[in-house]
C-alpha positions in Angstrom: 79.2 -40.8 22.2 79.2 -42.6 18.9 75.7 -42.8 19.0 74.9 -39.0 19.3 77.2 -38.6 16.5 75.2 -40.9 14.5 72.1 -38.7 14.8 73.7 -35.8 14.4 74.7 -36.9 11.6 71.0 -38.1 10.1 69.7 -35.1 11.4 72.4 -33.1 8.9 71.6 -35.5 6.1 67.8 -35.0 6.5 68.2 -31.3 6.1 70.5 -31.0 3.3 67.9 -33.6 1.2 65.3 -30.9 2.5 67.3 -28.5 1.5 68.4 -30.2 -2.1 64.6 -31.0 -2.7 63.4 -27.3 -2.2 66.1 -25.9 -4.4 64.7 -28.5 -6.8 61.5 -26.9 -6.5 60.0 -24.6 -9.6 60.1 -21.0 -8.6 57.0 -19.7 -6.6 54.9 -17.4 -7.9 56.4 -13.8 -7.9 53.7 -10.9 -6.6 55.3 -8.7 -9.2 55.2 -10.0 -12.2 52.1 -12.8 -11.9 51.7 -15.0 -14.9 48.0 -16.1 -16.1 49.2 -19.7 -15.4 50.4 -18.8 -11.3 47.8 -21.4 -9.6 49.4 -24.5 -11.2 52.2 -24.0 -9.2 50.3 -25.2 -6.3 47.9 -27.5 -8.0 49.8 -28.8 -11.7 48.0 -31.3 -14.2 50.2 -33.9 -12.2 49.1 -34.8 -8.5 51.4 -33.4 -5.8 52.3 -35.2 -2.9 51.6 -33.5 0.3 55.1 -32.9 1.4 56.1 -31.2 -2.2 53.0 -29.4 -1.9 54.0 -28.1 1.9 57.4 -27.4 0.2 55.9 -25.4 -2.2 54.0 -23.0 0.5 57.3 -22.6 2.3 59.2 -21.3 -0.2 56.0 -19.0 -1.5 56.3 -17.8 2.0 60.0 -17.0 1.8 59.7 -15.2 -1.2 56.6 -13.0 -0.5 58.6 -12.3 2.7 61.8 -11.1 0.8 59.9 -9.5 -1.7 58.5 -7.0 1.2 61.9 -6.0 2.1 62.1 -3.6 -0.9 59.0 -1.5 -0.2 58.7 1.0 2.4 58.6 -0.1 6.7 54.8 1.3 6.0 53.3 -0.5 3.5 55.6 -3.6 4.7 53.4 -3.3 7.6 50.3 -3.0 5.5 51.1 -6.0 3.5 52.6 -8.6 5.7 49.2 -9.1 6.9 48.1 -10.3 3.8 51.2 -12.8 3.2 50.7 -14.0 6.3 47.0 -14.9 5.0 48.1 -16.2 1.8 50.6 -19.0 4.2 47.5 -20.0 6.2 45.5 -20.3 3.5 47.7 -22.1 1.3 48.4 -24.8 4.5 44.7 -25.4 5.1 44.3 -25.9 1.4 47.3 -28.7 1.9 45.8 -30.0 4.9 42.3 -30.4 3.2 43.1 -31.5 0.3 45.4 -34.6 2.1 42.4 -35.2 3.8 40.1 -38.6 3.2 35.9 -38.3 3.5 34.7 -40.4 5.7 30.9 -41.7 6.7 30.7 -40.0 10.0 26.8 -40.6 9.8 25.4 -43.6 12.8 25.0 -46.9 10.9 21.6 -47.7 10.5 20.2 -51.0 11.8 17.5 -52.9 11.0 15.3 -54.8 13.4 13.1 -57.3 12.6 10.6 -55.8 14.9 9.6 -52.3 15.7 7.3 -50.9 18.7 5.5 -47.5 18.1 7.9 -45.9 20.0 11.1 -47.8 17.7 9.2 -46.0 15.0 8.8 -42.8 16.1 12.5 -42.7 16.5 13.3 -43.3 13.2 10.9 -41.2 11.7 12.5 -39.0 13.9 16.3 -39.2 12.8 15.0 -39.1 9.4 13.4 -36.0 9.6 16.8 -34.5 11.3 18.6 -36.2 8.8 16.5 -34.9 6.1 16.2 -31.1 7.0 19.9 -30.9 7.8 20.6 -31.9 4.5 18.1 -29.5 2.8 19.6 -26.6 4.9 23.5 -28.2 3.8 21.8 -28.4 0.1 20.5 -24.9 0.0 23.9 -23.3 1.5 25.7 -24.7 -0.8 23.9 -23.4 -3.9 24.3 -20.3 -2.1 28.2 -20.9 -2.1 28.0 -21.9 -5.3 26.5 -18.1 -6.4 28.7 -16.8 -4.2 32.1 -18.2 -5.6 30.9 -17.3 -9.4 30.5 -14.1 -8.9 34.1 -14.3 -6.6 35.9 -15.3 -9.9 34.0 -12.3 -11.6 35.8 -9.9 -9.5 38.9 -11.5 -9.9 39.1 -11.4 -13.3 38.3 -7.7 -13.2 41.0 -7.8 -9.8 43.2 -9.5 -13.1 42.8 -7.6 -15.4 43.6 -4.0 -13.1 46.7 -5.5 -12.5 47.6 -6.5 -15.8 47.4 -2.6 -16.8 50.0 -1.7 -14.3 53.6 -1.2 -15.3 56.3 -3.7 -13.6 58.4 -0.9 -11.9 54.7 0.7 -10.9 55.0 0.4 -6.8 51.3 -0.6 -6.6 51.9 -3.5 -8.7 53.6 -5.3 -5.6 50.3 -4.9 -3.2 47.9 -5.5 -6.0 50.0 -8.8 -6.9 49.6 -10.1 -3.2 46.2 -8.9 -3.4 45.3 -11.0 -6.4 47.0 -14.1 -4.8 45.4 -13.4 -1.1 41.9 -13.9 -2.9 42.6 -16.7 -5.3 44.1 -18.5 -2.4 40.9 -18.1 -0.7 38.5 -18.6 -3.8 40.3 -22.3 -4.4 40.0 -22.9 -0.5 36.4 -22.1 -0.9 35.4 -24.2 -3.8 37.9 -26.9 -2.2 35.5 -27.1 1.1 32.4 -26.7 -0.9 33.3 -29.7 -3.1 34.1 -31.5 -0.2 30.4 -30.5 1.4 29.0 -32.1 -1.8 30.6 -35.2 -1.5 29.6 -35.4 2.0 26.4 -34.3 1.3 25.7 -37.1 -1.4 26.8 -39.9 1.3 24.1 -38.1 3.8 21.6 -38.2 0.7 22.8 -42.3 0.6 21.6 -42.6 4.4 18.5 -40.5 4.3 17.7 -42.3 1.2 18.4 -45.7 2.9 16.0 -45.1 6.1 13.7 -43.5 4.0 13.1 -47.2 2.0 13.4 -48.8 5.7 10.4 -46.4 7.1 8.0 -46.9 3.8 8.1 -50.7 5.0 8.0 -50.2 8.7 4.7 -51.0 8.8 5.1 -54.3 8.2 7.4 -54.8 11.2 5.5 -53.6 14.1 5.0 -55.1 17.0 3.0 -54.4 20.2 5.3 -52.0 22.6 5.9 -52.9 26.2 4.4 -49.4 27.2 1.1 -50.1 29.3 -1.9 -48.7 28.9 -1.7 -46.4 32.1 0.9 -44.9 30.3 0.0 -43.8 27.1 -3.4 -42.1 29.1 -0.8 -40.8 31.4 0.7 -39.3 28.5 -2.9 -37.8 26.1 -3.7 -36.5 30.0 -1.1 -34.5 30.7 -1.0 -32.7 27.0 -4.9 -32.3 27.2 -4.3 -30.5 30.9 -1.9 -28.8 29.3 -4.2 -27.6 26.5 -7.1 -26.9 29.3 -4.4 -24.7 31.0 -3.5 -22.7 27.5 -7.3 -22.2 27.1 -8.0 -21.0 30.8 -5.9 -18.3 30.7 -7.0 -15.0 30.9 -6.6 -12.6 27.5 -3.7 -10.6 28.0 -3.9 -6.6 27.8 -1.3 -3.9 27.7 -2.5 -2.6 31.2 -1.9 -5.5 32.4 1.9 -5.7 31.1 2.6 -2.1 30.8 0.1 0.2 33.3 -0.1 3.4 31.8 0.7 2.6 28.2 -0.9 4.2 25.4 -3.1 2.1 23.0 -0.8 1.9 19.6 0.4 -0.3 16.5 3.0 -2.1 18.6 0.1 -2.6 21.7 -2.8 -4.2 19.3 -0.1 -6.4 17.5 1.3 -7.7 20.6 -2.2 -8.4 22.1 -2.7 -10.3 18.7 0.7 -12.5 18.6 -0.6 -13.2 22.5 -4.0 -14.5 21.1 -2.4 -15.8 18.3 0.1 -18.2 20.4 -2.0 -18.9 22.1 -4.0 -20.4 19.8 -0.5 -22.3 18.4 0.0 -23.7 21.5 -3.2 -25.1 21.9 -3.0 -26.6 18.6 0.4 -28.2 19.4 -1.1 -29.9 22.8 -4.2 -30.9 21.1 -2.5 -32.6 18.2 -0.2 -34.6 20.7 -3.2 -35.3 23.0 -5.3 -37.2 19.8 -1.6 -38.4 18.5 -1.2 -40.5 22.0 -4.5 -41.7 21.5 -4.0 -42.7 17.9 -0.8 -44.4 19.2 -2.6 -46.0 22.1 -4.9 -47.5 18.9 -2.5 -48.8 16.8 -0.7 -50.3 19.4 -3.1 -52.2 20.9 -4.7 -53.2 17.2 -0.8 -54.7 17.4 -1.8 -57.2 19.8 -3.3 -60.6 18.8 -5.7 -60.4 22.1 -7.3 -57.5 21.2 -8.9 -56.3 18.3 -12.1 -54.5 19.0 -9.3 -51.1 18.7 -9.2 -52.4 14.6 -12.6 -50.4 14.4 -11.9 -47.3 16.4 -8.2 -46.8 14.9 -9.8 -45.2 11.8 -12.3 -43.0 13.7 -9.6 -41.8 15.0 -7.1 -41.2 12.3 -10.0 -39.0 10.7 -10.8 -37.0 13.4 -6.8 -36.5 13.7 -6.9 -35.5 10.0 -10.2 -32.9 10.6 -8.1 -31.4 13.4 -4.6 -31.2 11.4 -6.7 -29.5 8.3 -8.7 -27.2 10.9 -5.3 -26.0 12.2 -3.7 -26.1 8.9 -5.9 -23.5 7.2 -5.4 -21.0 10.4 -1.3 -21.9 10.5 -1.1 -19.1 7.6 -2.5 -16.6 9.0 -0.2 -16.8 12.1 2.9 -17.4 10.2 2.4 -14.0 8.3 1.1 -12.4 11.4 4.5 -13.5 13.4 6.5 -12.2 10.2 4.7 -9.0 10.1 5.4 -7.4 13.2 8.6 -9.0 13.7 9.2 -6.7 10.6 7.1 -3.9 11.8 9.0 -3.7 15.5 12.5 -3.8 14.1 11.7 -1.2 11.7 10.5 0.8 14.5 13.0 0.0 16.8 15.3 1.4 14.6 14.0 5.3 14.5 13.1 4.7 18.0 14.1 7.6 20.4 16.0 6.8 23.2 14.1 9.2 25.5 11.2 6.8 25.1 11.7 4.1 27.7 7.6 2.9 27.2 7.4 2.7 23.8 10.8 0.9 24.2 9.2 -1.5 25.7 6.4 -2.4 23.9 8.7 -3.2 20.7 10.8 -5.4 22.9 8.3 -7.2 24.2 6.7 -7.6 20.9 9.2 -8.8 19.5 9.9 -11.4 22.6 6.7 -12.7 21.7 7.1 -12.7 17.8 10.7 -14.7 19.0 8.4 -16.9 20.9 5.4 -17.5 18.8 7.9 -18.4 15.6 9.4 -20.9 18.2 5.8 -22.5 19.0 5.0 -23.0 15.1 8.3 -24.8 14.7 7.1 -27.2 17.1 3.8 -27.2 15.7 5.1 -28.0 12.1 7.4 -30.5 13.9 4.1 -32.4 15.4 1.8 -32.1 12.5 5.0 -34.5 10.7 4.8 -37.1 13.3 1.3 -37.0 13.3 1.4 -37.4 9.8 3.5 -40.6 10.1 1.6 -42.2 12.2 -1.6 -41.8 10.3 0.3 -43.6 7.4 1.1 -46.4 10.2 -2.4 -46.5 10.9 -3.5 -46.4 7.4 -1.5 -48.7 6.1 -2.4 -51.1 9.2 -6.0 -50.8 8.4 -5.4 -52.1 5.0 -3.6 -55.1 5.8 -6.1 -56.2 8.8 -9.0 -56.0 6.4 -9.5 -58.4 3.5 -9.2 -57.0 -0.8 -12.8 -55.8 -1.1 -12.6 -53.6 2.4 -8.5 -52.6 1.4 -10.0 -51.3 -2.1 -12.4 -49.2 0.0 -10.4 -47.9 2.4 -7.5 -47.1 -0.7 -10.1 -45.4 -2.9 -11.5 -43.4 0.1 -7.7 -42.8 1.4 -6.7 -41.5 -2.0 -9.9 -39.4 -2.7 -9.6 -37.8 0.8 -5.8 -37.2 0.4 -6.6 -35.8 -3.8 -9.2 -33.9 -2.4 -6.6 -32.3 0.4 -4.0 -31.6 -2.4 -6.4 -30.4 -4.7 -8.3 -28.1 -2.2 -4.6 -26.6 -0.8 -3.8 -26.3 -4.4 -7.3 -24.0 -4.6 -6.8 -21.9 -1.3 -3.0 -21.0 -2.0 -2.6 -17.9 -2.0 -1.5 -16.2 -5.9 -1.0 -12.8 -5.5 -2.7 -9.9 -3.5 -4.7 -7.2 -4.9 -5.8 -4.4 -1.7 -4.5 -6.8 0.7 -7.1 -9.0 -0.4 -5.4 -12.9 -1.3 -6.5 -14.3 -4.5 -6.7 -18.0 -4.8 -7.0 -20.1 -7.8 -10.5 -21.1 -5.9 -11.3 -17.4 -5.9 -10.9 -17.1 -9.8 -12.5 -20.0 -10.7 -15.7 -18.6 -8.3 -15.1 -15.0 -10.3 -14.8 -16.8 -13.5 -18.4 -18.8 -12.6 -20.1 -15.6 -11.5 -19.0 -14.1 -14.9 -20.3 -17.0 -16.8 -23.5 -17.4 -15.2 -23.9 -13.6 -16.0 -23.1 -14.4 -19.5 -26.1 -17.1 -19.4 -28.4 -15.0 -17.8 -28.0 -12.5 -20.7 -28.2 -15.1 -23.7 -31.2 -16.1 -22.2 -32.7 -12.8 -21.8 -31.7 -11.9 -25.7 -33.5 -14.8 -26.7 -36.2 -14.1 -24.9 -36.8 -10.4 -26.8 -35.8 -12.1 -29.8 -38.4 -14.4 -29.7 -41.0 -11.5 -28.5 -40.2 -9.7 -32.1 -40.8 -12.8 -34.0 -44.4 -13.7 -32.3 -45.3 -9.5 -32.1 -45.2 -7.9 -35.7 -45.8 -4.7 -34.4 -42.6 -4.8 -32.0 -39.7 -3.2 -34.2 -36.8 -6.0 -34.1 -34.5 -3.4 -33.8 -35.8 -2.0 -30.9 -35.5 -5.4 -29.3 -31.5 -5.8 -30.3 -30.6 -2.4 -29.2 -32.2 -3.2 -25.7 -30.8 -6.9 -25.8 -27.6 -5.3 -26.3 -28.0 -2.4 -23.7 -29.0 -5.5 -20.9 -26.2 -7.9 -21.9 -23.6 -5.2 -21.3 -25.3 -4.0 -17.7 -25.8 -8.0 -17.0 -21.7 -8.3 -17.7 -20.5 -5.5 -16.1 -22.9 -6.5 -12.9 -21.1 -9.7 -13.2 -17.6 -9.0 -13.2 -18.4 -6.6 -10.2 -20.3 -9.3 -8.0 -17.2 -11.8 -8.9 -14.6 -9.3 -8.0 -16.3 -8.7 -4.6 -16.5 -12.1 -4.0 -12.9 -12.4 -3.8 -12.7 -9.5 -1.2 -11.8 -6.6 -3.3 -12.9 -3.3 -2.2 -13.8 -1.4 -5.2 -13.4 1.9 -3.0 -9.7 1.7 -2.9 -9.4 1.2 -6.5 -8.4 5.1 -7.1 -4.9 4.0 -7.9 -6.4 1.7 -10.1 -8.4 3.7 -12.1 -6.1 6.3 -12.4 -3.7 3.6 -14.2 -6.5 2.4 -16.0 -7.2 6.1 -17.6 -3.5 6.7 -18.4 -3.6 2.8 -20.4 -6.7 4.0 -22.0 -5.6 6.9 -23.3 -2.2 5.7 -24.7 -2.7 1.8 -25.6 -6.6 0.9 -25.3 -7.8 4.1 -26.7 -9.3 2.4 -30.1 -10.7 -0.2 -28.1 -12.8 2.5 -26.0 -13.3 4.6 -29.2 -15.1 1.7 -30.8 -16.7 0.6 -27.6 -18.2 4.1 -27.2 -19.5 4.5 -30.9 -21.1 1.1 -31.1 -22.8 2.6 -27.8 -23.9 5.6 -29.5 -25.0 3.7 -32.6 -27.5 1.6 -30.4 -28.9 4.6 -28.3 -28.6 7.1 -31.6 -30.2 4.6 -33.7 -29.1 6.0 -36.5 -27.7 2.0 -37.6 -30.2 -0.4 -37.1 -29.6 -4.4 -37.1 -31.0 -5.6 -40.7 -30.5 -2.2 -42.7 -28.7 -1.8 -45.6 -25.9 0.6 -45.9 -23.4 1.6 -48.2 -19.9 2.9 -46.7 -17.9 5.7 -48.8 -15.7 2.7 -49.8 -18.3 1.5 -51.6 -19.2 -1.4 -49.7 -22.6 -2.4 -49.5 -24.4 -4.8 -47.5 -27.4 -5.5 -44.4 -26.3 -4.9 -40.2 -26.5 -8.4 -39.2 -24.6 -7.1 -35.5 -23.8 -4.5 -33.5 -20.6 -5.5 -31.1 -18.7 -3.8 -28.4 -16.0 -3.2 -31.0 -17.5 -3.7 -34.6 -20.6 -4.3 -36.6 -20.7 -7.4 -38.6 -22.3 -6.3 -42.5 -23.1 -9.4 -45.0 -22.8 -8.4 -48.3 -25.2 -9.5 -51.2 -22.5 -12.3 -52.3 -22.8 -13.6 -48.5 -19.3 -12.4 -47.3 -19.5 -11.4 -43.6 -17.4 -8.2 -43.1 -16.4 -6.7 -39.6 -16.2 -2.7 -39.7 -14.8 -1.1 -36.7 -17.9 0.8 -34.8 -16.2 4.5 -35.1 -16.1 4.1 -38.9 -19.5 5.0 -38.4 -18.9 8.1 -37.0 -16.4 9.6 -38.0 -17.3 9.0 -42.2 -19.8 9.2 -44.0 -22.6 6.6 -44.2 -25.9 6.2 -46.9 -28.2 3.9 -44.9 -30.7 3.1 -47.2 -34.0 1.7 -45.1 -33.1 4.4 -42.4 -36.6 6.2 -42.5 -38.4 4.1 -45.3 -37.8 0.7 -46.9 -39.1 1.5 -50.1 -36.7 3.9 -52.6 -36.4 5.0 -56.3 -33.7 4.1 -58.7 -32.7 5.6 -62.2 -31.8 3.0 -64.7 -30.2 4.8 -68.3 -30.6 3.6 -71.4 -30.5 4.9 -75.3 -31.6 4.8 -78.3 -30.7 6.2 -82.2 -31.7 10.0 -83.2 -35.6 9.8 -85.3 -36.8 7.3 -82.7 -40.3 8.3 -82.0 -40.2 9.1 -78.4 -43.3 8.1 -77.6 -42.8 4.7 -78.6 -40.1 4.5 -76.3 -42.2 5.6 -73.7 -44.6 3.2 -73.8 -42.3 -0.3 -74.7 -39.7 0.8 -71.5 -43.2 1.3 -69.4 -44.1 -2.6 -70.5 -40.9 -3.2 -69.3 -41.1 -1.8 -65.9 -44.1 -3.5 -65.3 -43.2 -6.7 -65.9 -40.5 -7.2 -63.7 -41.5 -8.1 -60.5 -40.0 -5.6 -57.9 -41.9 -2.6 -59.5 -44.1 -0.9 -56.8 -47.0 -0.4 -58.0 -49.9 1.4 -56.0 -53.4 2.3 -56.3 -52.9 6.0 -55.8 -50.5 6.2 -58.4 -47.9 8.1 -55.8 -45.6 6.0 -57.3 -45.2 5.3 -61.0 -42.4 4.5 -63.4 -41.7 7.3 -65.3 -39.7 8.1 -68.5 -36.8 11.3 -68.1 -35.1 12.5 -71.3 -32.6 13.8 -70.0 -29.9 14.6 -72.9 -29.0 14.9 -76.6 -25.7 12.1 -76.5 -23.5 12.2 -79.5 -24.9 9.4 -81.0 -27.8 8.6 -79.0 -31.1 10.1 -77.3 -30.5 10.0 -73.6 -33.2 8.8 -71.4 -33.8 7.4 -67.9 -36.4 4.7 -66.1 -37.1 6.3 -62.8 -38.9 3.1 -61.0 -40.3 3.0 -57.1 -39.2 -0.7 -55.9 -40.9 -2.7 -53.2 -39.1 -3.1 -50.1 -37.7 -6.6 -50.3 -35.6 -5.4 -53.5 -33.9 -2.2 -51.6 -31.0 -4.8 -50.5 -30.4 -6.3 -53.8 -29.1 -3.2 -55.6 -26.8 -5.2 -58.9 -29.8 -7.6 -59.4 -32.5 -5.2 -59.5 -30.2 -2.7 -62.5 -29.6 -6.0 -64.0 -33.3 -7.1 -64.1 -34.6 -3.8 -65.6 -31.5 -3.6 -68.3 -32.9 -6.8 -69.4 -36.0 -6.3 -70.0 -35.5 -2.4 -71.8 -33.5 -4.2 -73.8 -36.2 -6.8 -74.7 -39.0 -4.3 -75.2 -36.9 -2.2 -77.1 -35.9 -4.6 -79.6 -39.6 -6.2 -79.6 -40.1 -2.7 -81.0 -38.2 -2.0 -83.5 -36.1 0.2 -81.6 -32.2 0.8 -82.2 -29.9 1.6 -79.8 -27.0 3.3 -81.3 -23.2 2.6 -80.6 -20.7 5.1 -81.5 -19.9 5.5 -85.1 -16.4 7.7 -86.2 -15.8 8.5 -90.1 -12.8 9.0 -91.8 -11.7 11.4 -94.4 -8.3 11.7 -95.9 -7.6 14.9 -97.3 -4.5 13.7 -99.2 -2.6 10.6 -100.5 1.0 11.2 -101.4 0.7 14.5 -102.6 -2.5 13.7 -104.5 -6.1 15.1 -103.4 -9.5 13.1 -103.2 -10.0 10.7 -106.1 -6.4 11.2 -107.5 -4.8 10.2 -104.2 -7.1 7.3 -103.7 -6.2 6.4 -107.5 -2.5 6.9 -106.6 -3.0 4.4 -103.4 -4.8 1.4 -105.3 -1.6 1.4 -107.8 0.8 1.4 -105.3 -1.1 -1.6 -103.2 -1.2 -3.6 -106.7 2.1 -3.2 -107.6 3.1 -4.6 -103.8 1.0 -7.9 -104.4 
């Protein structure tokens, strides 16, 4: 009796500490009246012990419940599910947090000897290892997005609740609404933090067996497996793959009497071929990977070693089949995708009163299921073969002595560079008409373009070397046709490259039409130039080596015509690019269009009585001697002498001169010669030439006229000095 009294007596002690400690306890959090601050009640600056923490829930659960007592039996109903969310919650939050992270991963152990088959298995538990972790990796950054933008909406979910008044009724259900989802957004980032520290002592182990399999090679040893076995083994997958190829092609009839010939028929038909094919690769791959284990297991043995020579015929021809099923593996990973897309988004408008063409999209996508199945596995033994043609590589290098290891490691690494650099050139960029474009395809496009490029330079060459040896050939001529074949031989170019890529210039109606619409809004000066340069070669109204004077006064020879501007070289050797439709649309003096010889007009004067036949005859002496005058025996073409006006203080006149052809394009030095000499001949003759003169006459000096005032103004200077 004394003894139950006892524990009664505990047992009352224990609950009034309980109680004592909980009315110790802060106040929880109140749904009405939520303070920015709320969540350190559960989690302060200071670490809570688990019991305080559990404490803590309790009482928030108490007072949520009483707090439900003064709204309505209705939205009491509403809300209690809620509370009872943020209690669960807030206990598997304790519960997690209490909890300790342990390595639950299998210990690895290292041997000091590994058969083939000891190697396989490891390579295989890494693998596991490795793709579980990049699926845990990948779903946690996805977490990760997920939980920012949770805390997004609860600061909006904050700051709605903040605009409601206290003795608003709503602000009791949007209060336990704020706290039901920040319960659950700390639970969340609580189990994803705890994924990440898991996932960091999974990295550890993968990590670890990854460093124990990149030396594995140098602990193999022979297997206990016979050699009855591993054939057993390559002839059982290789009757398996004579099986797959036996089979008869499947067609709708066949599956579905009666059924109409459609979309869903032909790509079922295809995923059959196309698994088919998949399954065949898988087989054959494990068929040559027996073999190659077969190899290297016997080149193991210290009895045997005429395998050492056959184990790297038969890694290549394992690496010739994995690259032959490789470059097909594409095409039925995007064939599997694309009518698994294609029969659910049929499937979805299907009418129920079809029951046949029901059938064909479920047993399309059965097969799309079942194909997407088969290239897992394939991908799955592509890897191990992969990992034993390292064992077998590395093998071969160590049985052979430096100079054969530096042979087979420069051929190993040029095969494998090769392999990354020709995947690197065959992966797909983008599409254009369904057709793929590869970095391979552009660089073939880009040669194609370039070779065109060639091809014309050599051909303008050629014509311009046919002007130089042919005087009678006009050299312009020959540009304007050089030109004409370099932008045919380009555009031929581009076209052949394109359709070397597969593009079908037929369906580019889109294309052009967004072409036109760029044209005519951002590209227009581009064509506008493009088109007048055109029209200046076929007009031939511009010529290469004439010499033209713009209305801006610039003057210079056509050393090019371009696609977009013709490049003019004034006299002073500065090269000057003029957009083509300048051309066209101002005025232009060309001055060796039609002739190359012209006539210039060079004024000069000279002081009223000069005889004018004497200037005649000394500015005639001076035209002849400079050098550019044309001079002829028909005498079309003669200097002549113009007066041409009474000047205020000088008779007018003008040299009109013919020049040769060679001094058209030399405009300044030509005036400058002439001026020289005038002026040579005119002072060898006696001959003024007047400046202006201006006299002044004063009618009146302070008051006075004439002499008087000039008198007056003489004093007044003396008298100043």
């Amino acid at each position: 009796m004394a003894v139950i009294f006892q524990w009664i007596l505990c047992l009352a002690l224990l609950i009034s500490s309980v109680l004592q400690a909980e009315d110790k306890l802060p106040a929880p959090p109140d749904p009405q009246g939520l303070e920015a601050s709320w969540w350190l009640y559960y989690q302060p600056d200071e670490k809570v012990e688990k019991a305080d923490l559990d404490a803590r829930i309790k009482k928030t659960y108490s007072r949520l419940k009483e707090s439900l007592k003064a709204v309505k039996s209705d939205q009491r109903r509403t809300l209690m599910p809620q509370v009872k969310k943020i209690h669960e919650n807030l206990k598997q939050f304790s519960n997690l947090q209490d909890e300790t992270i342990t390595d639950t991963l299998p210990q690895l152990v290292t041997a000091e000897k590994y058969t083939i088959d000891q190697a396989m298995d490891r390579f295989l538990l890494w693998r596991k290892l490795k793709n579980d972790l990049d699926l845990e990796k990948g779903d946690m950054l996805w977490q990760r997005a997920q939980l920012a933008l949770e805390r997004k909406r609860q600061s909006n979910r904050r700051n709605n609740y903040l605009k409601l008044a206290i003795s608003d009724p709503q602000r009791l259900s949007a209060g336990i609404e704020l706290m039901a989802n920040r319960v659950s957004l700390e639970l969340a980032a609580l189990q994803n933090k705890r994924r990440e520290a898991k996932s960091k002592v999974s990295n550890l182990q993968t990590k670890r067996l990854q460093e124990e399999l990149d030396n594995i090679h140098l602990r193999l040893g022979p297997s206990s497996t016979t050699n009855e076995a591993w054939e057993k083994e390559q002839s059982r997958e290789t009757a398996k793959l004579n099986a797959i190829r036996q089979q008869p092609e499947v067609t709708v009839d066949e599956q579905s009497p009666g059924t109409p010939l459609g979309s869903a028929n032909i790509k079922y038909m295809l995923l059959v071929s196309a698994g088919k094919e998949v399954q065949s690769g898988v087989h054959e791959l494990a068929a040559m990977r027996y073999q190659m284990m077969h190899a290297l297991d016997r080149s193991l043995t210290v009895q045997i070693k005429q395998d050492n020579e056959s184990l790297p015929q038969i890694s290549k021809n394992f690496m010739d089949l994995k690259q032959s099923i490789k470059e097909r593996q594409h095409s039925w990973h995007s064939l599997t995708e694309q009518s698994k897309k294609f029969a659910s988004a049929q499937a979805a408008n299907l009418d129920r009163s079809d029951p046949v063409l029901s059938q064909a999209y479920k047993r399309l996508l059965k097969q799309a299921d079942e194909n997407d199945r088969t290239l897992h596995e394939l991908e799955l033994e592509q890897g191990v073969g992969n990992f034993l043609l390292q064992l077998a590589q590395l093998k071969t290098e160590n049985d052979a002595g430096w100079f054969r290891r530096w042979q087979i490691n420069t051929k190993m690494w040029l095969v494998k560079s090769w392999g990354l650099v020709n995947e690197w050139l065959n992966a797909t960029l983008f599409e254009v008409n369904e057709a793929p474009v590869t970095p391979m395809g552009l660089l073939s496009v880009l040669f194609i373009i370039t070779v065109a490029w060639f091809i014309s330079k050599m051909i303008r060459q050629g014509l311009e070397k046919l002007g130089q040896r042919n005087d009678g050939v006009s050299a312009s001529s020959l540009y304007t046709l050089g030109r004409v074949i370099h932008y045919i031989v380009l555009i031929l170019g581009i076209i052949i490259g394109l359709s070397s890529i597969g593009i079908d210039f037929t369906k580019f109606a889109l294309f052009a039409s967004a072409l036109g619409v760029g044209i005519g809004f951002g590209l227009q000066t581009l064509i506008s130039n493009f088109v007048a340069g055109l029209l200046i070669l076929f007009e031939r109204s511009l010529k290469v080596g004439d010499f033209i004077e713009l209305a801006t006064g610039l003057l210079g020879e056509v050393k090019e015509i371009n696609m977009r501007s013709t490049l003019i070289t004034t006299n002073d050797n500065v090269d000057i690019l003029v957009p083509n439709s300048e051309f066209i649309n101002t005025q232009v003096t060309n001055w060796t269009l039609r002739d190359t010889i012209r006539r210039i007009h060079v004024p000069f004067g000279v002081a009223y009585g000069t005889d004018k036949d004497t200037v005649k005859k000394a500015v005639l002496e001076a035209a002849d001697e400079v050098k550019w005058t044309l001079k002829d025996d028909k005498k079309i073409h003669q200097p002549q002498i113009w007066f041409v006006k009474f000047g205020d203080s000088s008779l007018n006149f003008e040299l009109v001169v013919w020049l040769k052809a060679e001094a058209v394009k030399r405009p300044g030095a030509v005036q400058a010669a002439y001026l020289w000499e005038i002026e040579s001949k005119l002072k060898e003759y006696g001959i003024e030439i007047p400046f202006p003169q201006r006299d002044l006459h004063l009618r009146s000096v302070f008051g006075q006229k004439d002499e008087a005032g000039i008198t007056l103004w003489d004093k007044q200077n003396e008298a100043k000095t």
